[in-house]
Predicted model as a PDB file, atoms N, CA, C, CB and O in Angstrom, pLDDT in the B-factor column:
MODEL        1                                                                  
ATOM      1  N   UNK A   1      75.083 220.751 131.543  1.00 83.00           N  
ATOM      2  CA  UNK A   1      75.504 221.489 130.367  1.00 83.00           C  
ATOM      3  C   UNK A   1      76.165 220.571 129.349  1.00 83.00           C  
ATOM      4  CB  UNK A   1      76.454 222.609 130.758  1.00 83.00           C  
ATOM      5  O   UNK A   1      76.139 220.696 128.125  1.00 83.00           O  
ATOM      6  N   UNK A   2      76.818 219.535 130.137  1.00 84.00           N  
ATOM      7  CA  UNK A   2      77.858 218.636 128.630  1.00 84.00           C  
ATOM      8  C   UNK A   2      76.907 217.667 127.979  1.00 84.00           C  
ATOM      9  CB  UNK A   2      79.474 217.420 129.212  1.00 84.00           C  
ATOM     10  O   UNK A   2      77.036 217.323 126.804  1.00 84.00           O  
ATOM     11  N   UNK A   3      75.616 217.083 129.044  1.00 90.00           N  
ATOM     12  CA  UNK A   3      74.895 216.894 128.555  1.00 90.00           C  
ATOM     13  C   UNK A   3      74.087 217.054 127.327  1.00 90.00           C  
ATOM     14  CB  UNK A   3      74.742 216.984 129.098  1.00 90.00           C  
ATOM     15  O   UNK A   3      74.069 216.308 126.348  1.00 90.00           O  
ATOM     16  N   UNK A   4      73.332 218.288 127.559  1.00 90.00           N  
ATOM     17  CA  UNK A   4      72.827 218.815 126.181  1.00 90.00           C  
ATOM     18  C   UNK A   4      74.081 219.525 125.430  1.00 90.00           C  
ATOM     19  CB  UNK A   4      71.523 219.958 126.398  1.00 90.00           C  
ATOM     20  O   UNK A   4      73.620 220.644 125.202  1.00 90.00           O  
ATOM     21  N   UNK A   5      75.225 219.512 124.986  1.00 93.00           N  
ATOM     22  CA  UNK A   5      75.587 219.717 123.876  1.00 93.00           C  
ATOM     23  C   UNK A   5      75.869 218.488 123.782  1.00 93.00           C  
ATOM     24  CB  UNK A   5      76.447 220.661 123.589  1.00 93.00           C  
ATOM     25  O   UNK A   5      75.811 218.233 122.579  1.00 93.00           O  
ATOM     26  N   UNK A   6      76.181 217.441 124.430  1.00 94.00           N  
ATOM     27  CA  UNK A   6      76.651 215.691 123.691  1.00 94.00           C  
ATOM     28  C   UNK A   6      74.902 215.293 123.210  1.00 94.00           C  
ATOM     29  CB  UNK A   6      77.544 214.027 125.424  1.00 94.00           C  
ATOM     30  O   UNK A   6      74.660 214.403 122.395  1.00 94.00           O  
ATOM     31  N   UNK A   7      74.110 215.901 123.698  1.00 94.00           N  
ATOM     32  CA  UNK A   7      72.860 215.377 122.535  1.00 94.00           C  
ATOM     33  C   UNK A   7      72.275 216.209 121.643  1.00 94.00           C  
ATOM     34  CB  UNK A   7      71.631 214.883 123.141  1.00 94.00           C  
ATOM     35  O   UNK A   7      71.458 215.772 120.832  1.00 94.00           O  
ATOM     36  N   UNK A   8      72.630 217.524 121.690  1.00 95.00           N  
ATOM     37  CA  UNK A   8      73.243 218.378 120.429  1.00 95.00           C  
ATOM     38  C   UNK A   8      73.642 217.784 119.021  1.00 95.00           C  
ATOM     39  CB  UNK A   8      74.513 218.974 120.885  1.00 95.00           C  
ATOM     40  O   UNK A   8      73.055 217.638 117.949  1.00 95.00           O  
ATOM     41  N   UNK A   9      75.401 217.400 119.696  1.00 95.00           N  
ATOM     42  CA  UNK A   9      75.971 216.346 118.685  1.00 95.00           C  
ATOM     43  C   UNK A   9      75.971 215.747 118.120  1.00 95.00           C  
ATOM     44  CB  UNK A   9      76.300 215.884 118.615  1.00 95.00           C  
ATOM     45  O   UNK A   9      76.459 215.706 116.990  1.00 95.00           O  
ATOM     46  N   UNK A  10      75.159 214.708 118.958  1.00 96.00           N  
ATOM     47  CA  UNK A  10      74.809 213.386 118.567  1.00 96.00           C  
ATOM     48  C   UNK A  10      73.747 213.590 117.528  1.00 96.00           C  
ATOM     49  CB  UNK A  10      74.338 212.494 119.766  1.00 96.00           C  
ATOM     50  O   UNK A  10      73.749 212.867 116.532  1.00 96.00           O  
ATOM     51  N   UNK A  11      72.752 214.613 117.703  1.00 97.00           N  
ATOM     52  CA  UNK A  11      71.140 214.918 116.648  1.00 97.00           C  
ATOM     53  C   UNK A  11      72.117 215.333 115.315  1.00 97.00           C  
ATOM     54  CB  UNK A  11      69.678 216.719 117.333  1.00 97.00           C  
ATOM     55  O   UNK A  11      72.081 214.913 114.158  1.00 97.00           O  
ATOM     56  N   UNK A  12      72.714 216.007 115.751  1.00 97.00           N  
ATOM     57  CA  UNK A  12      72.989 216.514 114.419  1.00 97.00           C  
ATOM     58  C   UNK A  12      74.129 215.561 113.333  1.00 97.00           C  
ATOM     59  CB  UNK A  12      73.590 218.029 114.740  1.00 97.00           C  
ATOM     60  O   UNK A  12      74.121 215.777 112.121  1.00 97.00           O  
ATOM     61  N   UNK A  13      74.875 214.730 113.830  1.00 97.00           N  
ATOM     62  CA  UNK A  13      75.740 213.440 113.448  1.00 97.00           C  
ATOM     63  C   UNK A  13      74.599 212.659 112.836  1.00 97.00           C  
ATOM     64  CB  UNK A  13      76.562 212.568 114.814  1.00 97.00           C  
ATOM     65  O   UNK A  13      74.578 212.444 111.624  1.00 97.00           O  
ATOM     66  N   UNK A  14      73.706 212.256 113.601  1.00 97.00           N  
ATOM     67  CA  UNK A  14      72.780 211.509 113.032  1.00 97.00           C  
ATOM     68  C   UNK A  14      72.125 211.825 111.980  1.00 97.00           C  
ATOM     69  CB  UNK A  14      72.044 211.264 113.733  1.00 97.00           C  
ATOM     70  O   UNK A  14      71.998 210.986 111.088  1.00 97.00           O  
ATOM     71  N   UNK A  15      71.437 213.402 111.830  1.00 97.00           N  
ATOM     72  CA  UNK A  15      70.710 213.738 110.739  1.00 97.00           C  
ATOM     73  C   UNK A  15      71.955 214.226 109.416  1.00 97.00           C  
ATOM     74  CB  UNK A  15      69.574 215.017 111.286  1.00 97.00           C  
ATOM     75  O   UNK A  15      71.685 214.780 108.351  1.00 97.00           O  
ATOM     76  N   UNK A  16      72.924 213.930 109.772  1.00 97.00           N  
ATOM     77  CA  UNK A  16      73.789 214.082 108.598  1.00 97.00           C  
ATOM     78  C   UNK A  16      74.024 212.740 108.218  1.00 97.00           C  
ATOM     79  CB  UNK A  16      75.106 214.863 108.834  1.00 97.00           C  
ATOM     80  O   UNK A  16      73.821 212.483 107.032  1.00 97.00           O  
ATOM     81  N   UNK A  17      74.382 211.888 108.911  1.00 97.00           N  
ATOM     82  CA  UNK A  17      73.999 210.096 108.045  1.00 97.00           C  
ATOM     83  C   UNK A  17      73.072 210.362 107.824  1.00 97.00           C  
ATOM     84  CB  UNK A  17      73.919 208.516 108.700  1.00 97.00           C  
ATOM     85  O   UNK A  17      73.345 211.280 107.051  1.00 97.00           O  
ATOM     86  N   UNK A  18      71.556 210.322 107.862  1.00 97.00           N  
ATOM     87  CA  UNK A  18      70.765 210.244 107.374  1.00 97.00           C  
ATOM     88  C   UNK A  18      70.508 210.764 105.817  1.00 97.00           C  
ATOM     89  CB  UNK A  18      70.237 210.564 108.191  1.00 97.00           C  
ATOM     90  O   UNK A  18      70.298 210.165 104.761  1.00 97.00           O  
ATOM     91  N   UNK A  19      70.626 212.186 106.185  1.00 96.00           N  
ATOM     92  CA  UNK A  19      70.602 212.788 105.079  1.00 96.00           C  
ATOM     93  C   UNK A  19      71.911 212.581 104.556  1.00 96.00           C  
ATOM     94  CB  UNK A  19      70.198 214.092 105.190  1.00 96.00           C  
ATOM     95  O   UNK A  19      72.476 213.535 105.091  1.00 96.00           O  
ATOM     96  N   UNK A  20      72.659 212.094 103.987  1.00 96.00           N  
ATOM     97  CA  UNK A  20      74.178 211.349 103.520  1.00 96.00           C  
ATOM     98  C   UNK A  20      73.610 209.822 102.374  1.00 96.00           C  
ATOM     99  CB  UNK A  20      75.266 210.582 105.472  1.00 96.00           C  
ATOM    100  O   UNK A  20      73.999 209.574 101.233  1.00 96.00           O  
ATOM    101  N   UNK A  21      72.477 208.955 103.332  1.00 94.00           N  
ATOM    102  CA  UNK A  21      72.120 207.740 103.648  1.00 94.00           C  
ATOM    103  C   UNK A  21      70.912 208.036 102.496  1.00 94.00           C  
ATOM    104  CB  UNK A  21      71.809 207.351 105.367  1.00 94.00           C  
ATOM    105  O   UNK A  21      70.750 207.113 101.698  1.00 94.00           O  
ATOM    106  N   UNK A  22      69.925 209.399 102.303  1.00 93.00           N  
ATOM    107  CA  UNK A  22      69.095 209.456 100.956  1.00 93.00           C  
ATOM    108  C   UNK A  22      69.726 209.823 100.081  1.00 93.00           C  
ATOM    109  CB  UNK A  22      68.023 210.210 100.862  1.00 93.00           C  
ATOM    110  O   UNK A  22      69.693 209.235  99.000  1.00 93.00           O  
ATOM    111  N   UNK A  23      70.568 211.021 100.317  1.00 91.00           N  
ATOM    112  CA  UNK A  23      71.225 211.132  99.023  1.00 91.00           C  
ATOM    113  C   UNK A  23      71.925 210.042  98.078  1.00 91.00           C  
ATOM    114  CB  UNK A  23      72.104 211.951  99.261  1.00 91.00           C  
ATOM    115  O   UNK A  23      71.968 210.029  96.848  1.00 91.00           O  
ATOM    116  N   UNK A  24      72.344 209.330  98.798  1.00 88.00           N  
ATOM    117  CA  UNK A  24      73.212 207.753  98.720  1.00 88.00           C  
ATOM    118  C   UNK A  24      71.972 206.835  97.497  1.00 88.00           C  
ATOM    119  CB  UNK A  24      73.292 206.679 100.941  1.00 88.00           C  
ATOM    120  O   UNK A  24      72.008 206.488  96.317  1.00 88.00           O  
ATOM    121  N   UNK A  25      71.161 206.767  98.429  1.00 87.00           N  
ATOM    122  CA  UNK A  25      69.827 206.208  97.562  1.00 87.00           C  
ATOM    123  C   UNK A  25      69.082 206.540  96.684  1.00 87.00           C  
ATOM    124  CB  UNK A  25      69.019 206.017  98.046  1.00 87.00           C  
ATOM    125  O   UNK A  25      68.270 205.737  96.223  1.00 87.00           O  
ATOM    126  N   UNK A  26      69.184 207.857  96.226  1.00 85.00           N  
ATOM    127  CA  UNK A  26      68.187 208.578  95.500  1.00 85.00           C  
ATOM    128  C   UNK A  26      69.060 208.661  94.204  1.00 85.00           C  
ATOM    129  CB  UNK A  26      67.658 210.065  96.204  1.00 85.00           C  
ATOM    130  O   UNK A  26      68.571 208.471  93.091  1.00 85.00           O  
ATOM    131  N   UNK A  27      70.691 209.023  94.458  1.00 76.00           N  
ATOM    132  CA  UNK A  27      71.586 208.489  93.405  1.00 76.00           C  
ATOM    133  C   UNK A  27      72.048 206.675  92.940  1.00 76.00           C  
ATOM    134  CB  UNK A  27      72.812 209.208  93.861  1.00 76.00           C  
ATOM    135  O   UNK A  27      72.982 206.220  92.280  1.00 76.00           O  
ATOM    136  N   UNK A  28      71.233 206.221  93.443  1.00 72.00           N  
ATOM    137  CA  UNK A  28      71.624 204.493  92.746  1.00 72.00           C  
ATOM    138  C   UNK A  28      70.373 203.906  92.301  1.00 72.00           C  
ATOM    139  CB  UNK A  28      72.314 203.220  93.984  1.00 72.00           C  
ATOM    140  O   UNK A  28      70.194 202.775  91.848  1.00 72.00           O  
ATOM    141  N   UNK A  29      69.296 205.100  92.553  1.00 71.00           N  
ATOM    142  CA  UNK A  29      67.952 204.811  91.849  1.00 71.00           C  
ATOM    143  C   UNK A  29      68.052 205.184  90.416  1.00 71.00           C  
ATOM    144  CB  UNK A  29      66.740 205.609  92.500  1.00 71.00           C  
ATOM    145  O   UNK A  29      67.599 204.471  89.521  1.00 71.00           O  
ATOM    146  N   UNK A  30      68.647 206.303  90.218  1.00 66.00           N  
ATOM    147  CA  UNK A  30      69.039 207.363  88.915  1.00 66.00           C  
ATOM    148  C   UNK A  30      70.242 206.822  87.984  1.00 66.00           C  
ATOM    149  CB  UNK A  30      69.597 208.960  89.545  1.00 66.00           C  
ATOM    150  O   UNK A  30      70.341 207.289  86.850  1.00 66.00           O  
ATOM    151  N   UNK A  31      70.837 206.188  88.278  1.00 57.00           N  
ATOM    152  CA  UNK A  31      71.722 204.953  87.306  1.00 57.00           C  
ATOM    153  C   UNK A  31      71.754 203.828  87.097  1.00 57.00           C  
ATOM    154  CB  UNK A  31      72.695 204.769  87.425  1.00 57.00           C  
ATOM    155  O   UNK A  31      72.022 203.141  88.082  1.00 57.00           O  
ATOM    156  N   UNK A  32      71.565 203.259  86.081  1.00 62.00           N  
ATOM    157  CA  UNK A  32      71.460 202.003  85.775  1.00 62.00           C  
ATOM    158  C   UNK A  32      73.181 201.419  85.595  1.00 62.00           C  
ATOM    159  CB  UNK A  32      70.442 201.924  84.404  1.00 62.00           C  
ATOM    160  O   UNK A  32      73.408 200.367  86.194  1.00 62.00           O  
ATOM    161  N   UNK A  33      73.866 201.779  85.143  1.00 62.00           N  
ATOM    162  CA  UNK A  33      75.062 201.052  85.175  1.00 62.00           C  
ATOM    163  C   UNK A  33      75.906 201.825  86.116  1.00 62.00           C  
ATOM    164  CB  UNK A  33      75.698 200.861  83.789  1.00 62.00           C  
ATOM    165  O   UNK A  33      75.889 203.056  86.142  1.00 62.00           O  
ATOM    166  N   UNK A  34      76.719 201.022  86.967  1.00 63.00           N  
ATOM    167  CA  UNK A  34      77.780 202.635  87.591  1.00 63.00           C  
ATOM    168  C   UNK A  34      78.892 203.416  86.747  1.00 63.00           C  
ATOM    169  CB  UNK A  34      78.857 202.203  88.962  1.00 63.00           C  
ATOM    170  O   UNK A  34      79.838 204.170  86.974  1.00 63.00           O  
ATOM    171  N   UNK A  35      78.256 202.821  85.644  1.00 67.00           N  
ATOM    172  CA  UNK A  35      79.978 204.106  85.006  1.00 67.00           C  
ATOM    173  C   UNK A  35      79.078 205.043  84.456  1.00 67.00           C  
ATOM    174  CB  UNK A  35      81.506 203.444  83.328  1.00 67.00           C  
ATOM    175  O   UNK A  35      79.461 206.195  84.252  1.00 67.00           O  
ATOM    176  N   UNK A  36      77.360 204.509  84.061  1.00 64.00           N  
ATOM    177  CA  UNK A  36      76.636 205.556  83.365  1.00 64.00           C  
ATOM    178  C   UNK A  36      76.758 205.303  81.667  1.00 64.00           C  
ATOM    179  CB  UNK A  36      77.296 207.055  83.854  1.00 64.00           C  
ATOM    180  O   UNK A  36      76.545 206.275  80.942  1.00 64.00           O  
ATOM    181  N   UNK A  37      77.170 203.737  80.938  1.00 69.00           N  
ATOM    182  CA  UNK A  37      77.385 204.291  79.800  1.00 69.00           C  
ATOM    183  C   UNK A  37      77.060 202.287  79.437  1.00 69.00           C  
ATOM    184  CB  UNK A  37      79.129 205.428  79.495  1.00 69.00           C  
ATOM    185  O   UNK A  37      76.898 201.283  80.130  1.00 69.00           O  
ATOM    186  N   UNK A  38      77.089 202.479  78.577  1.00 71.00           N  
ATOM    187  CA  UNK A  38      76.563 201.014  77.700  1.00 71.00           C  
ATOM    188  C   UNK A  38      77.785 199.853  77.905  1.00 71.00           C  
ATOM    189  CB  UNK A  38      76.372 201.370  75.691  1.00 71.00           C  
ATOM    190  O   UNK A  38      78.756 199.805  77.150  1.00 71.00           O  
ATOM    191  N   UNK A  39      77.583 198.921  79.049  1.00 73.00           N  
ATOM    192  CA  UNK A  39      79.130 198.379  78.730  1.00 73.00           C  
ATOM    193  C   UNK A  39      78.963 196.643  78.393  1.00 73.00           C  
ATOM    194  CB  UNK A  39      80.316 198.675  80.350  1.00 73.00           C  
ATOM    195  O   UNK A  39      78.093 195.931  78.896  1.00 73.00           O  
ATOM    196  N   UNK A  40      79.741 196.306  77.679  1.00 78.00           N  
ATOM    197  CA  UNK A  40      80.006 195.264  76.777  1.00 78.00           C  
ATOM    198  C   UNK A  40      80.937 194.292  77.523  1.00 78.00           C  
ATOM    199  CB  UNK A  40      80.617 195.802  75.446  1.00 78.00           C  
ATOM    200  O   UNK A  40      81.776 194.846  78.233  1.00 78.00           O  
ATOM    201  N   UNK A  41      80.949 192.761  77.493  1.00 81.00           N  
ATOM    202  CA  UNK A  41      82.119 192.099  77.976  1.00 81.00           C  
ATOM    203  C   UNK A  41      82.919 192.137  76.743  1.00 81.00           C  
ATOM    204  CB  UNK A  41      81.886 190.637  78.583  1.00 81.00           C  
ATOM    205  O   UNK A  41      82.543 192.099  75.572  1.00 81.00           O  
ATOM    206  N   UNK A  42      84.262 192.232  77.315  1.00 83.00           N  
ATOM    207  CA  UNK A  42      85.325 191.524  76.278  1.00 83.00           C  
ATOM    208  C   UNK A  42      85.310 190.730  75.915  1.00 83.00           C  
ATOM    209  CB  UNK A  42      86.267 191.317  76.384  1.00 83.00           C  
ATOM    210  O   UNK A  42      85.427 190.908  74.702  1.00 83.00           O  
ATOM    211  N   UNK A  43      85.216 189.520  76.167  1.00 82.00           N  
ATOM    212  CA  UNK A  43      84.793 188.358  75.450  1.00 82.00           C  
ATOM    213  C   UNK A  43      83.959 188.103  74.095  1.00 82.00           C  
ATOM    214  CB  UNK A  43      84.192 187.821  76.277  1.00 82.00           C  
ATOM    215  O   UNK A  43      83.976 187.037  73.480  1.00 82.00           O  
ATOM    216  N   UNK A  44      83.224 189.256  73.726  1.00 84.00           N  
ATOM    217  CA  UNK A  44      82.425 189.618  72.696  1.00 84.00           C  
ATOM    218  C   UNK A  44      82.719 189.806  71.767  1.00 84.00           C  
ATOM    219  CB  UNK A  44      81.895 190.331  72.762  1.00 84.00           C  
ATOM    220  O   UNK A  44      81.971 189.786  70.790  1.00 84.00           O  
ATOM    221  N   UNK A  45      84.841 190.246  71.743  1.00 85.00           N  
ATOM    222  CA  UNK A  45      84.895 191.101  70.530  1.00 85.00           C  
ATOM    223  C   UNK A  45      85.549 190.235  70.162  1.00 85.00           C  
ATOM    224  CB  UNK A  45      85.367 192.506  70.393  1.00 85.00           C  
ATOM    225  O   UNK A  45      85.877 189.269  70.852  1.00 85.00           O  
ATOM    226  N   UNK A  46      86.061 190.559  68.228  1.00 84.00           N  
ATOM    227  CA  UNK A  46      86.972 189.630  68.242  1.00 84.00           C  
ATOM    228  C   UNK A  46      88.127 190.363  67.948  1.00 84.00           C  
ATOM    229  CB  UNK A  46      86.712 188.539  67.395  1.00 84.00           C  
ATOM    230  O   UNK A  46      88.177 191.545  68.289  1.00 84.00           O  
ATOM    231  N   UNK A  47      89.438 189.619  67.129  1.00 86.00           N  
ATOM    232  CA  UNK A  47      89.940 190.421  67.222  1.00 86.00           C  
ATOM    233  C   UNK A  47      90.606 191.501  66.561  1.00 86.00           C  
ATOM    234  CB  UNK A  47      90.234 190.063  67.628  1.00 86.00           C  
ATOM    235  O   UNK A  47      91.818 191.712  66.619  1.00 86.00           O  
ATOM    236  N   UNK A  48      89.445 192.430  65.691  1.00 87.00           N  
ATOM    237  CA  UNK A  48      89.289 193.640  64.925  1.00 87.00           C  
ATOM    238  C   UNK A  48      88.549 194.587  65.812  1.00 87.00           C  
ATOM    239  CB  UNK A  48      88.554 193.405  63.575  1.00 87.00           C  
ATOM    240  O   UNK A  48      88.367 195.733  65.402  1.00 87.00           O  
ATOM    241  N   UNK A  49      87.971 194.121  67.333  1.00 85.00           N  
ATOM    242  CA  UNK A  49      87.228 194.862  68.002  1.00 85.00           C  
ATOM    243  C   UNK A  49      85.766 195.259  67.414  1.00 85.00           C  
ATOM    244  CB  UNK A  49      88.005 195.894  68.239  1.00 85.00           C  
ATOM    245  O   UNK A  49      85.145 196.322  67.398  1.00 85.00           O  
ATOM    246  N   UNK A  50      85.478 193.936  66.931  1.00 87.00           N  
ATOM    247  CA  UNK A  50      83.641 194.123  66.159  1.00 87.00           C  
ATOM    248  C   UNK A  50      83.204 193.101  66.815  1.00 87.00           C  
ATOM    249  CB  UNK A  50      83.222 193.883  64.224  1.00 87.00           C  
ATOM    250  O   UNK A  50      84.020 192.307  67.282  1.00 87.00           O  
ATOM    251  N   UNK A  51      82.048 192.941  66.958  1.00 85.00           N  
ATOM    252  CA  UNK A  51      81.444 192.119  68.119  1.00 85.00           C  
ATOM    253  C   UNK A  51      81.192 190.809  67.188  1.00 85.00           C  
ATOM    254  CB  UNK A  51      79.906 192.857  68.942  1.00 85.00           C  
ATOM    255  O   UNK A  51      81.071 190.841  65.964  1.00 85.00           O  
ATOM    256  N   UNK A  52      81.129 189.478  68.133  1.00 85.00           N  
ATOM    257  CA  UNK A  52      82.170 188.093  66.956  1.00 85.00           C  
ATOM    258  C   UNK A  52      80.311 188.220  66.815  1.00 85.00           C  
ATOM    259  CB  UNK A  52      83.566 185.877  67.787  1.00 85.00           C  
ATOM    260  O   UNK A  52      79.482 188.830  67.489  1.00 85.00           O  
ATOM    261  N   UNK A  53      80.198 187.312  65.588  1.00 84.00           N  
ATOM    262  CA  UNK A  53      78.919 186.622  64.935  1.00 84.00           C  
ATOM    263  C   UNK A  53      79.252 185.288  65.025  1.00 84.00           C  
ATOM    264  CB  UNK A  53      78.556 187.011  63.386  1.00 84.00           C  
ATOM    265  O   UNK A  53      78.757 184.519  64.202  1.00 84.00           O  
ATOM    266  N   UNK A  54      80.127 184.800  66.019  1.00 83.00           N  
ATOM    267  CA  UNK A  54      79.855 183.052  66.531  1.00 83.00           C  
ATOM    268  C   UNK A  54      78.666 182.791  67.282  1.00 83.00           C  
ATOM    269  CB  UNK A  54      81.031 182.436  67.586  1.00 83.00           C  
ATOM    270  O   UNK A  54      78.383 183.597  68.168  1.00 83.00           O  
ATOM    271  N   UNK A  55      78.015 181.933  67.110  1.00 84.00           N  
ATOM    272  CA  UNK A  55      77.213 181.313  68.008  1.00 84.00           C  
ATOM    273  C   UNK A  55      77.862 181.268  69.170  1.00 84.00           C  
ATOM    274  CB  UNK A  55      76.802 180.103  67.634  1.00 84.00           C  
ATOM    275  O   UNK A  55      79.077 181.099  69.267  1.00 84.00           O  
ATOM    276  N   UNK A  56      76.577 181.513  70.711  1.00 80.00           N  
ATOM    277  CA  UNK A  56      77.788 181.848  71.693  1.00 80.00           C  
ATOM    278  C   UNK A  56      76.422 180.424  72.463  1.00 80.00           C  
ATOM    279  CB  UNK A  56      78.249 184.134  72.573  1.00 80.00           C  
ATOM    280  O   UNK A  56      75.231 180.211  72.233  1.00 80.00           O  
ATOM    281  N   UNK A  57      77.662 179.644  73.581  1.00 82.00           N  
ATOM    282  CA  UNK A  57      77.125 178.994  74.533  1.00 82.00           C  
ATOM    283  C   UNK A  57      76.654 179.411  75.833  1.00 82.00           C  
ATOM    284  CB  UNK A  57      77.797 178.255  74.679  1.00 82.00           C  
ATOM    285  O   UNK A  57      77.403 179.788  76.734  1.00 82.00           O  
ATOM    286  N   UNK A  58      75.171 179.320  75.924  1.00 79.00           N  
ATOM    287  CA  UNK A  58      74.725 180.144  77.098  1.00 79.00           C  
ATOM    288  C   UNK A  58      74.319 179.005  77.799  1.00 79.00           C  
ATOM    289  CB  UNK A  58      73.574 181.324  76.894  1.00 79.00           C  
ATOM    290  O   UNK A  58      73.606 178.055  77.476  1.00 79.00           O  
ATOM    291  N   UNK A  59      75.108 179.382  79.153  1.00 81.00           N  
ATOM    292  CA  UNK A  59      74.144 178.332  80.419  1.00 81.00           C  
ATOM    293  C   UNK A  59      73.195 178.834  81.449  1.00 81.00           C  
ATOM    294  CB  UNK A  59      75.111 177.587  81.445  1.00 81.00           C  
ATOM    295  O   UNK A  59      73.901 179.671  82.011  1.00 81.00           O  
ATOM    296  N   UNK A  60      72.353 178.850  81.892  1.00 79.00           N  
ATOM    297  CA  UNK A  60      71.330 178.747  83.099  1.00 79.00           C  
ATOM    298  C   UNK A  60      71.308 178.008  83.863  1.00 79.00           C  
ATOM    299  CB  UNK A  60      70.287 178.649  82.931  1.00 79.00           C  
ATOM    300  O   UNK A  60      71.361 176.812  83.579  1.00 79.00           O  
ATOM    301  N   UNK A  61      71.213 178.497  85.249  1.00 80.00           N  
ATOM    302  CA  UNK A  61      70.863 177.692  86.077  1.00 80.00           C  
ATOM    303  C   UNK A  61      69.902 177.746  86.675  1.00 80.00           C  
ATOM    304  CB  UNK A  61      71.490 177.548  86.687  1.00 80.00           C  
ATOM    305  O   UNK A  61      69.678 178.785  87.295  1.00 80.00           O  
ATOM    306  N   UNK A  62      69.223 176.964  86.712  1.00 82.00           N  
ATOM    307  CA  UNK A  62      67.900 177.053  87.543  1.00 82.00           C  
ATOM    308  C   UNK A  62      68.045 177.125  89.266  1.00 82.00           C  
ATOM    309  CB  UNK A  62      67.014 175.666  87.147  1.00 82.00           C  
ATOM    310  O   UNK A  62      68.990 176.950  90.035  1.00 82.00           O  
ATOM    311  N   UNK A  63      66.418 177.521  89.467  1.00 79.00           N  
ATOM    312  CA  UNK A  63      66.884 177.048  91.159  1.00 79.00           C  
ATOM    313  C   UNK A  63      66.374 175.845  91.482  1.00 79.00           C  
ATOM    314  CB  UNK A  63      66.328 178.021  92.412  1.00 79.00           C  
ATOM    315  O   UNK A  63      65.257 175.484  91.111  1.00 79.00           O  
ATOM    316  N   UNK A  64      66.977 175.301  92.034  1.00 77.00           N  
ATOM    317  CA  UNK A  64      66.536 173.866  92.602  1.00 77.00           C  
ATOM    318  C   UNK A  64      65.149 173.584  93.403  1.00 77.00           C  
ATOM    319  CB  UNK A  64      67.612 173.456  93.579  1.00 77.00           C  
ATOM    320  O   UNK A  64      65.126 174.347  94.368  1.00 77.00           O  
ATOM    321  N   UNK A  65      64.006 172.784  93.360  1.00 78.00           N  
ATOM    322  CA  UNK A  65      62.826 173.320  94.068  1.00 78.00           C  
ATOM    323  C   UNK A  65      63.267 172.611  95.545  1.00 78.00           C  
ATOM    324  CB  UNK A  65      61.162 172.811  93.321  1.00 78.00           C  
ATOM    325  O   UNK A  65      63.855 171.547  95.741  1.00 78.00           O  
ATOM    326  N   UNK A  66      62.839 173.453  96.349  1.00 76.00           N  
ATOM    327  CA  UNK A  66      63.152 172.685  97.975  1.00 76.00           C  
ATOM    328  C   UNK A  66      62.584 171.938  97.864  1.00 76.00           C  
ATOM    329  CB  UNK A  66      62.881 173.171  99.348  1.00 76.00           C  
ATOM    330  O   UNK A  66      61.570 171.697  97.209  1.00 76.00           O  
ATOM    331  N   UNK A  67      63.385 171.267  98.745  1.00 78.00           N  
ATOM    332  CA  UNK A  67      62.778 169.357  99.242  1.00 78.00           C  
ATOM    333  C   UNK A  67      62.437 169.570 100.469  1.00 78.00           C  
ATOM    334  CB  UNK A  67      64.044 167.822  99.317  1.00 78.00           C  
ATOM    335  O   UNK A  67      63.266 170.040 101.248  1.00 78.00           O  
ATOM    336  N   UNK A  68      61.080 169.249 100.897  1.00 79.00           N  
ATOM    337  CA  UNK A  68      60.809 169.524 102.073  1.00 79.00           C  
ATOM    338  C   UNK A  68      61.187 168.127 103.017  1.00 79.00           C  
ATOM    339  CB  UNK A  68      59.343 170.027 102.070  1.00 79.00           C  
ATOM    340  O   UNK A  68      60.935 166.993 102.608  1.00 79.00           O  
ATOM    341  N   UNK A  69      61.751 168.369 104.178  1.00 80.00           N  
ATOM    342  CA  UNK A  69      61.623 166.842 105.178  1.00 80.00           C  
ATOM    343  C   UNK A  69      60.618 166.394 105.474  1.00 80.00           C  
ATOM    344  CB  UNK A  69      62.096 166.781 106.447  1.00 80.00           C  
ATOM    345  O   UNK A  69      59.588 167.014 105.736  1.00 80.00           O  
ATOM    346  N   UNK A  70      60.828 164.989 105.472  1.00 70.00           N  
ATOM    347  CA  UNK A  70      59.758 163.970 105.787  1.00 70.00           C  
ATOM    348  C   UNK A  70      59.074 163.636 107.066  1.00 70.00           C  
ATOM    349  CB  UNK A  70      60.218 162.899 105.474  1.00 70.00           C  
ATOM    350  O   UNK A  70      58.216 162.753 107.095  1.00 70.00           O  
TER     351      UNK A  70                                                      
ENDMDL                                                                          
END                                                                             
């Protein structure tokens, strides 16, 4: 008897992560930012809070190509 209600339990624990585990996913497919709204660095503004018209320094990094051993 303790048997089948501890695997009772257990089915139903599980199908609630699960279903917990799509809902989870199906909402981080449906937003692109997490606040939901257009966001800007600070660094951008100046200081009247209008976005600066300096030339800005952008770096990249590449990826390095593997070096394979010899």
């Amino acid at each position: 008897m303790f048997s089948a209600i501890n695997a009772l339990a257990y089915t139903a624990f599980l199908a609630f992560v699960v279903v917990q585990a799509i809902r989870l996913m199906r909402l981080s497919f449906k937003t692109k930012d997490r606040t939901g709204l257009k966001t800007t660095h600070p660094e951008l503004f100046d200081q009247n809070g209008s976005m600066t018209k300096e030339k800005l320094l952008v770096v990249r990094f590449d990826r390095p190509k593997p070096v394979l051993p010899s």
